[in-house]
C-alpha positions as CSV (number, residue, x, y, z in Angstrom):
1,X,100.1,117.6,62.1
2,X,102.1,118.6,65.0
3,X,105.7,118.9,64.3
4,X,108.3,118.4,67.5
5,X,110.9,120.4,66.1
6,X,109.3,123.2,68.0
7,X,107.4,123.4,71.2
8,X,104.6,125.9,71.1
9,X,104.3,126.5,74.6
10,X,101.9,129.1,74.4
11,X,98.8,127.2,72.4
12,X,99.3,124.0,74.6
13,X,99.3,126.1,78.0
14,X,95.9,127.3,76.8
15,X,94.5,123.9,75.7
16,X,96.1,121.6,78.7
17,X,94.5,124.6,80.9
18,X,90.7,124.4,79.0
19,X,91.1,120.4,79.7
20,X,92.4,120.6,83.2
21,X,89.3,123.1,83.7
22,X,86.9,120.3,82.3
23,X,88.6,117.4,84.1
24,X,89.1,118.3,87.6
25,X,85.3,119.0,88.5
26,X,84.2,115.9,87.2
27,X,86.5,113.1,88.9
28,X,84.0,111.2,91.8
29,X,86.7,111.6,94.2
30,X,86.0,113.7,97.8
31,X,86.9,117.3,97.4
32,X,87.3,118.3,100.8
33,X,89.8,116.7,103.3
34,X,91.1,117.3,106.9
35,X,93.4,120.4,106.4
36,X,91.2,121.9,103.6
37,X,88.3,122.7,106.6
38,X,91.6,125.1,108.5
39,X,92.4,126.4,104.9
40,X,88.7,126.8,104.1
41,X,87.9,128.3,107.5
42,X,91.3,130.9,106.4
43,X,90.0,132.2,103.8
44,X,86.7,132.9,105.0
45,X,88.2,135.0,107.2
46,X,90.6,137.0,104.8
47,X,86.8,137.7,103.2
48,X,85.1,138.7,106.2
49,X,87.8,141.3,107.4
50,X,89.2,139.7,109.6
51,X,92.5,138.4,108.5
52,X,94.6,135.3,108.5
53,X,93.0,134.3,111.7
54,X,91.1,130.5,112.2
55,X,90.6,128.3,115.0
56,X,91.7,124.5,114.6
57,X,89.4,121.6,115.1
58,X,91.2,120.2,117.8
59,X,92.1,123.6,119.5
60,X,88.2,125.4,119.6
61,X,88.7,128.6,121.8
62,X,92.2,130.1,120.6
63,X,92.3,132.1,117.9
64,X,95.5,131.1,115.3
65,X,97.3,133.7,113.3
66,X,100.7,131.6,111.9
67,X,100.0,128.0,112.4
68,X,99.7,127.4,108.8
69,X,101.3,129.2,105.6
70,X,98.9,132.1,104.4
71,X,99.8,131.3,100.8
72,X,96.8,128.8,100.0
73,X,94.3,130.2,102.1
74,X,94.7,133.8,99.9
75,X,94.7,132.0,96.7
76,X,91.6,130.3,97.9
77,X,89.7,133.2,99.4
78,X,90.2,135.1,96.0
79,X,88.6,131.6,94.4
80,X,85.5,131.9,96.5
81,X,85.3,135.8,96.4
82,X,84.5,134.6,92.6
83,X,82.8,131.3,92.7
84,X,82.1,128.0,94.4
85,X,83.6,124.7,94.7
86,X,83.4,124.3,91.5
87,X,85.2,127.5,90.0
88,X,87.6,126.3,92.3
89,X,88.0,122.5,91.2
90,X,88.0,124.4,87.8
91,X,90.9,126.5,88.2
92,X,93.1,124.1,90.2
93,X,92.6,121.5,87.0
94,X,93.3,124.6,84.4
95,X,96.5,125.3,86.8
96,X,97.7,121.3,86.6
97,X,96.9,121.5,82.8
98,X,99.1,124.6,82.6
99,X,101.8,123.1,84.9
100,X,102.2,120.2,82.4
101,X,102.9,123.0,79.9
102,X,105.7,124.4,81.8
103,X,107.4,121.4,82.7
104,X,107.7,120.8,79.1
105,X,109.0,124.1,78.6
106,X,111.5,123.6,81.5
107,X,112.3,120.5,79.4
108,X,112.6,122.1,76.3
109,X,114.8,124.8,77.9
110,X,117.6,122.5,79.0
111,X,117.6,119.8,76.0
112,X,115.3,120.7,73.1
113,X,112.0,120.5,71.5
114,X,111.7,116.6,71.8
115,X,112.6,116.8,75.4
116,X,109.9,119.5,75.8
117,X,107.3,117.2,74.1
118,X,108.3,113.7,76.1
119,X,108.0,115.9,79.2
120,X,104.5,117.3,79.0
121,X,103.2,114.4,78.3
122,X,104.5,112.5,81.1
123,X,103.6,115.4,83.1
124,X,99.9,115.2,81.5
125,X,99.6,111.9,81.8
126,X,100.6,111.6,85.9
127,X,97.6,110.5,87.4
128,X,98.0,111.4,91.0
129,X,98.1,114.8,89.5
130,X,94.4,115.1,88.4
131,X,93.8,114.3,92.1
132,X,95.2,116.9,94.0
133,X,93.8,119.5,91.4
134,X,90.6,118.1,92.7
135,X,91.2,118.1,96.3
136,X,91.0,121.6,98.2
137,X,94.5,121.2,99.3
138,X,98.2,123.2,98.2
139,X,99.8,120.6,95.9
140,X,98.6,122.2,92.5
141,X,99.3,125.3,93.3
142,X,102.3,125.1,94.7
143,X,103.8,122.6,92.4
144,X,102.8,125.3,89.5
145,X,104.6,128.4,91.2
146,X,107.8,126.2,91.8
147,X,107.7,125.2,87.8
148,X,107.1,128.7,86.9
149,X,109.7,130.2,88.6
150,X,112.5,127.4,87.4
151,X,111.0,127.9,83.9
152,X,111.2,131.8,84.7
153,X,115.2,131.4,85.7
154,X,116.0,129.1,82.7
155,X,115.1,132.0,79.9
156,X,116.5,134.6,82.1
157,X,119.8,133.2,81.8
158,X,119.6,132.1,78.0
159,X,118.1,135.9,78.0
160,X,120.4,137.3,80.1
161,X,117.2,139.6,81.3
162,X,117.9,140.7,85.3
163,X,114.3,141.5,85.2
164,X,113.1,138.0,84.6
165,X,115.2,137.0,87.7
166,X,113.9,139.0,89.6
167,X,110.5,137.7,88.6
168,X,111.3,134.5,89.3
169,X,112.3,136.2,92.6
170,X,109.1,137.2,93.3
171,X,107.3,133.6,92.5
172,X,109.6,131.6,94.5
173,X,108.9,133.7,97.6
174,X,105.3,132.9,96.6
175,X,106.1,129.6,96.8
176,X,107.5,129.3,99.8
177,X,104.5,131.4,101.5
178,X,101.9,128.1,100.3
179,X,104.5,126.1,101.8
180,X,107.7,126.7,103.6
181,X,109.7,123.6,101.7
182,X,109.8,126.2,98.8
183,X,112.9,126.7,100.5
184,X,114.2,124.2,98.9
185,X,113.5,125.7,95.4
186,X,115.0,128.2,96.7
187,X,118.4,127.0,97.7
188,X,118.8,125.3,94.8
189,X,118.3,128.0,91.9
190,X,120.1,130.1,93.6
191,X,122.8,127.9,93.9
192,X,122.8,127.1,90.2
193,X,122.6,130.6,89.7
194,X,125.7,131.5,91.6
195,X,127.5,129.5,88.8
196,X,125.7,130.4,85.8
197,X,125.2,134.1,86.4
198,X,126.1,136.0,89.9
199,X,124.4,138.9,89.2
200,X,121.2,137.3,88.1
201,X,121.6,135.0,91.5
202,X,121.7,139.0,93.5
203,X,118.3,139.7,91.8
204,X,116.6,136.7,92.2
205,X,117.7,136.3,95.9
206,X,116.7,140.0,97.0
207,X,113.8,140.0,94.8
208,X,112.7,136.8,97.0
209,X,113.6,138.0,100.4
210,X,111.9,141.4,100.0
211,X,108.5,139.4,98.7
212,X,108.7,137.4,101.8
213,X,109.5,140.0,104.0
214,X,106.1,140.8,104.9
215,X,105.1,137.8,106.3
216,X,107.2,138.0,109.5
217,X,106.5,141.2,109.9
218,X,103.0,140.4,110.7
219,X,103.7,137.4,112.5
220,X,106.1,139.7,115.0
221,X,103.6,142.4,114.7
222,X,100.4,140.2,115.7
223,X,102.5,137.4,117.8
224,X,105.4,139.4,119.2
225,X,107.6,136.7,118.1
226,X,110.0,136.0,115.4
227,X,108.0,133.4,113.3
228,X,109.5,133.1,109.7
229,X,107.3,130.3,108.3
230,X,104.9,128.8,110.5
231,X,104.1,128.1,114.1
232,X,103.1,124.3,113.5
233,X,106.4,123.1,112.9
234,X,107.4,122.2,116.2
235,X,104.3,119.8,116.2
236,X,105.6,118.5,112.9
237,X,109.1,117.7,113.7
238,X,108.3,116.1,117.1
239,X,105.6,113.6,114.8
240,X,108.7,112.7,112.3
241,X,110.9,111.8,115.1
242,X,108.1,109.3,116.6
243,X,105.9,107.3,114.8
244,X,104.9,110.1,112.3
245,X,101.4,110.8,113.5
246,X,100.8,114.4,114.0
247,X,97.1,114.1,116.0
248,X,98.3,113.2,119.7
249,X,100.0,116.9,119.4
250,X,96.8,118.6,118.3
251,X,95.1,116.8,120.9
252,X,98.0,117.9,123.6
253,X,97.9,121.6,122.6
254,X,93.8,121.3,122.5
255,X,94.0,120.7,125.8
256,X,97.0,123.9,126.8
257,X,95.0,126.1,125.1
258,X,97.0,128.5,128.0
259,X,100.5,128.1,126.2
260,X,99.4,130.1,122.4
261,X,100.4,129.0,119.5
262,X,104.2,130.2,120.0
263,X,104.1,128.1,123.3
264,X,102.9,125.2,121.3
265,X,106.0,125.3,118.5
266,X,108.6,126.2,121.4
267,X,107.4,123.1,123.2
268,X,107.4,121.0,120.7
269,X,110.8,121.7,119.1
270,X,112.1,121.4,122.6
271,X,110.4,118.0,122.5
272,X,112.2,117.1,119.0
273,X,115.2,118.1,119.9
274,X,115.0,116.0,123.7
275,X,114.0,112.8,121.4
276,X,116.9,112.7,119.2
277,X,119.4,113.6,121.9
278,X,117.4,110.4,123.6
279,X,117.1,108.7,120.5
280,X,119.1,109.1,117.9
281,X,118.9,105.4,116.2
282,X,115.7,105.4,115.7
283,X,115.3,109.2,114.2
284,X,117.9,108.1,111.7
285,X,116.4,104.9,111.0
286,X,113.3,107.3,110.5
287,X,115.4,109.9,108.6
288,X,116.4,106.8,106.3
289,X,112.8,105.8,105.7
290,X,111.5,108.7,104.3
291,X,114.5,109.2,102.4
292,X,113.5,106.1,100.6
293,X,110.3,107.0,100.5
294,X,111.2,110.0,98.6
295,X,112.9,108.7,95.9
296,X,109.4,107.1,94.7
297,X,106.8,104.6,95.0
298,X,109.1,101.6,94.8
299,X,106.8,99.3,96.8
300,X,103.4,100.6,96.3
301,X,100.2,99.2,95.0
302,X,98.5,101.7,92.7
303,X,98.1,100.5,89.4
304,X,98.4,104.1,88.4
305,X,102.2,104.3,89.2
306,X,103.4,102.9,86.3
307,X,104.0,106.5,84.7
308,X,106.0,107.6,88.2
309,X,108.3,104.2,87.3
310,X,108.4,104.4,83.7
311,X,109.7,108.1,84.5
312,X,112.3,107.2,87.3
313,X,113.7,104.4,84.8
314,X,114.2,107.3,82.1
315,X,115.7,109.5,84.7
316,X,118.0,106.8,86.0
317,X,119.7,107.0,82.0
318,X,119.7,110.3,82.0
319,X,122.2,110.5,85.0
320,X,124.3,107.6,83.5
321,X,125.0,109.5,80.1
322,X,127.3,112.5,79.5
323,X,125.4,114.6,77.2
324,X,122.2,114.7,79.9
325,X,124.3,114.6,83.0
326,X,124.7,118.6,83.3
327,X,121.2,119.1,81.9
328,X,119.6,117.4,85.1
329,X,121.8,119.0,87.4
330,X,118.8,122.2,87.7
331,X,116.1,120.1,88.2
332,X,118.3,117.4,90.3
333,X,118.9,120.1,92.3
334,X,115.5,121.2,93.2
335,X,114.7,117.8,93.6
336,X,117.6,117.3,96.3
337,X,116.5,120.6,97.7
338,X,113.4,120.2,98.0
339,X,113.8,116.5,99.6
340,X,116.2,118.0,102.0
341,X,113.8,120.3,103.9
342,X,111.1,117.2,103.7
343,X,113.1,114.5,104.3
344,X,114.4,115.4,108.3
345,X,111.3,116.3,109.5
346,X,108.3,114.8,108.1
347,X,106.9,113.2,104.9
348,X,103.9,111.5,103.3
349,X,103.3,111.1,99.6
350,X,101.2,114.1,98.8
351,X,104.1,116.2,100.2
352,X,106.3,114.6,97.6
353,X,104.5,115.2,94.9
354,X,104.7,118.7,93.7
355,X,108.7,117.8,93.5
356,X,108.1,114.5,91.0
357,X,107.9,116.9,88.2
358,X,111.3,116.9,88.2
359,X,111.3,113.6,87.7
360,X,109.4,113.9,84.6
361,X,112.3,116.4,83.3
362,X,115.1,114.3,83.8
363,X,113.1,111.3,82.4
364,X,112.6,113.1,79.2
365,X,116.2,114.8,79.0
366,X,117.4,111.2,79.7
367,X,114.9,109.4,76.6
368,X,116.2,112.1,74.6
369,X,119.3,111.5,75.2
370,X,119.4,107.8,74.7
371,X,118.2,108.6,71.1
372,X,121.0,110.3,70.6
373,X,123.5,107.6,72.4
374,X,121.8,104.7,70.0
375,X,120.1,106.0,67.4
376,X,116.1,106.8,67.5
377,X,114.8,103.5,66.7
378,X,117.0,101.4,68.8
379,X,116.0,104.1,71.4
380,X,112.7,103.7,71.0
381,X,112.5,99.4,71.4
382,X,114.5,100.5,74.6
383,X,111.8,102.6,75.7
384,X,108.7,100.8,74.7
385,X,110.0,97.9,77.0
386,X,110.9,99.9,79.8
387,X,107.2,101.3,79.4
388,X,105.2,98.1,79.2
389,X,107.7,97.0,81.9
390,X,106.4,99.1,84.1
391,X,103.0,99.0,83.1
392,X,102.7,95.4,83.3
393,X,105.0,95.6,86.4
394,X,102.3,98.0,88.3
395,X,99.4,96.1,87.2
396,X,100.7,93.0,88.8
397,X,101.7,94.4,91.7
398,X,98.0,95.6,91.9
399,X,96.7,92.7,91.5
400,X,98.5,91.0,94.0
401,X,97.9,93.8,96.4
């Protein structure tokens, strides 16, 4: 019988992880998409001895050292040093069953046990999940290193253990080295931090700078430039301030091969910067979009979606009652974070996606805490029609669509 006054985070990490493993090579979905050939093509070059060095579809002829973050492409060679597609769809589901874990354990950090519970399953139970741990792509990874390093934060401070910070440190910077919106995470615990523990905040900010460090110090090394994160996010930035297709500027610099890869992001944030000077109506009205994109999939199709609504209704109470209000505020704030370094330049919905664990949470903090405002049961009719609302809600729209 499992008993929710306690969370043992330990035994489910192991089993979500053994199912994730099983799950994630089996789902008839394709595997391989557009940016996982460059991430593939990476990391056969970190095995062959040749470094973080690929050439792109689109630009055949120049070799690329920055144009994409190394963190992936490391992760990945490692994965293929020991296996196949497989043992890699095998670990990337073990590492979404093991970031369901942690968000319940975040969870269960800020409000309790049956937050901790309410949140893994919701975090379980998110299909678009299971697809990205099945897709050679960033999402899984990344979303589990951000998780893990709020989780990591959470008992430092209960703990009052500098070292754990420090840790944490060291995983954010990881973070932001698969990709550069890790930022965001980081912004926003140290922020939190500032105000919860200053000196913890000192570790876990040097711990991450010096575990980034190396990064553009081979960039300036091999480029002779200052390149912090990337080198593709000029191209980026100039696609989020037009109609948000990136492959006219792949095609552009395919055909400059002269101008290098620091040529290509110099240009193209002079580009950005030229449109919203010319533009600037219709990059805010862009600005605007996204930023209701990123608050969820109000308007979309998939049947699958009812979780991601069902969750955003149960965060939406947790922000309108007291006792949750300052137990969101971590995971509100990585969330804003997080949407702050998206939101301006570019977004799609796989980009969202490793931040909607938050979402899952606040959701449970905010079920939690409506059992507390009206008593379990009265709770619990609440919640059973806000579920079947938005299971009904999704399946209808599906049909429709």
């Amino acid at each position: 019988m499992i008993r929710l006054e306690r969370y043992p985070l330990a035994w489910l990490a192991l089993g979500a992880a053994a199912i994730g493993g099983c799950i994630a090579p089996l789902l008839p979905i394709p595997h391989v998409q557009p940016d996982s050939l460059a991430f593939e093509a990476i990391a056969r070059s970190i095995l062959a001895g040749t470094g973080i060095r690929y050439q792109e579809a689109h630009m055949p002829g120049l070799d690329l050292y920055a144009f994409r973050a190394p963190g992936y492409p490391v992760f990945l060679a490692f994965v293929l040093a020991i296996g196949g597609m497989t043992t890699l769809l095998a670990i990337q589901g073990a590492l979404n069953g093991l970031s369901a874990a942690l968000v319940g354990a975040v969870a269960g950090e800020l409000a309790g046990a049956r937050a901790a519970w309410i949140a893994f399953a919701l975090r379980f139970a998110w299909p678009v999940s299971w697809g990205h741990a099945s897709v050679v792509e960033s999402e899984i990874l990344y979303e589990v290193l951000t998780v893990l390093a709020t989780w990591l934060i959470l008992v430092a401070v209960r703990r009052r253990w500098l070292g754990l910070a420090v840790l944490a440190g060291g995983v954010t910077a990881a973070a932001i080295l698969v990709r550069p919106v890790g930022l965001g995470l980081a912004g926003a615990i140290g922020l939190w931090l500032l105000f919860k523990q200053p000196r913890a905040a000192v570790a876990f900010g040097a711990a991450a700078l010096i575990a980034w460090a190396p990064w553009p110090v081979r960039n300036a090394r091999v480029l002779h430039a200052f390149v912090p994160f990337t080198t593709n996010g000029g191209a980026t930035a100039w696609a989020g301030t037009t109609d948000g297709d990136v492959l006219p500027a792949y095609l552009w610099m395919g055909e400059n091969l002269s101008l290098g890869e620091i040529g290509f992001d110099r240009h193209y944030r002079a580009l950005t910067l030229e449109r919203i000077h010319d533009h600037p109506a219709h990059v805010a009205a862009a600005v605007a979009q996204r930023a209701f994109i990123y608050l969820g999939p109000i308007r979309g199709r998939d049947a699958d979606l009812w979780v991601h609504r069902f969750a955003m209704m149960a965060a939406l109470a947790a922000l309108g009652l007291a006792w949750s209000r300052p137990r969101v505020l971590l995971p509100g704030l990585i969330w804003l974070g997080q949407g702050a370094v998206l939101v301006p330049v570019y977004l799609i919905s796989r980009y969202r996606f490793p931040t909607e664990w938050c979402v899952a949470v606040a959701a449970a903090i905010g079920l939690v805490a409506l059992g507390k405002q009206l008593g379990l049961r009265r709770a619990g009719l609440i919640a059973t029609g806000a579920l079947l609302l938005a299971l009904f809600g999704s399946l209808a729209l599906a049909w429709r669509g």
